[in-house]
Steps between C-alpha positions, in 0.01 A plus 500: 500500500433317809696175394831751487457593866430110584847386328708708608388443879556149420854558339548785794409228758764205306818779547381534857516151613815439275700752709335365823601142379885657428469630845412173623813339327728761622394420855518131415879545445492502135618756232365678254653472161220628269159587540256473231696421244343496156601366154334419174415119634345591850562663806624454852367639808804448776843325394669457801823369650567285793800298596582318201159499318326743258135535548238609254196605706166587360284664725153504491202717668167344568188538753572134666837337519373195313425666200852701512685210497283285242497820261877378342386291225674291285487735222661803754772233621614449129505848430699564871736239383561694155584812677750293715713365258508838329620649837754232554647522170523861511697479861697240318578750274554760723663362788625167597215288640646217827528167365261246653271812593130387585219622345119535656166632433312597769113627523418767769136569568373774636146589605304819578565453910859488433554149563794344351580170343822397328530192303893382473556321196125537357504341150 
């Protein structure tokens, strides 16, 4: 029973520095356009606008800031990059997409003293 208690504090503290990386972002001068967005292939913590560039952000919480921004594997990019091109073709879709738009992933790390790191353009 005690593993239950452990995950979700671990999945409890993920959603807390997701919103406290979309807070970040928002302050940053960038906009929000989904937040975790989840599809059969993968999900996506932050995908955010700014200027002329969509950004899929994947946020992760650790105890040191070298191990949050080390913990995106290969294996998590490829999945990250799934979900992305299921979100884009579902805008495209949806809702005309800007030609010659950019598009970026970007790591934030965030660690138990609420330090901060964003990565632009991460993998």
């Amino acid at each position: 029973m005690r593993w239950i208690s452990s995950k979700t504090t671990h999945y409890n503290r993920g959603k807390w520095a997701e919103y406290y990386a979309a807070v970040y972002l928002l302050v940053k001068g960038y906009r929000i356009s989904e937040f975790r967005y989840k599809t059969k292939v993968g999900e996506i913590d932050i995908v955010a606008r700014k200027r002329n560039t969509i950004i899929f952000v994947e946020v992760k919480y650790r105890q040191d800031e070298e191990k949050a921004l080390t913990a995106v594997v290969p294996q998590a990019q490829k999945r990250i990059r799934r979900a992305a091109e299921h979100y884009l073709n579902f805008k495209k879709s949806k809702e005309s997409l800007n030609v010659g738009q950019e598009i970026r992933f970007d790591v934030i790390g965030i660690t138990k003293n609420f330090s901060i790191r964003h990565i632009d353009n991460a993998f």
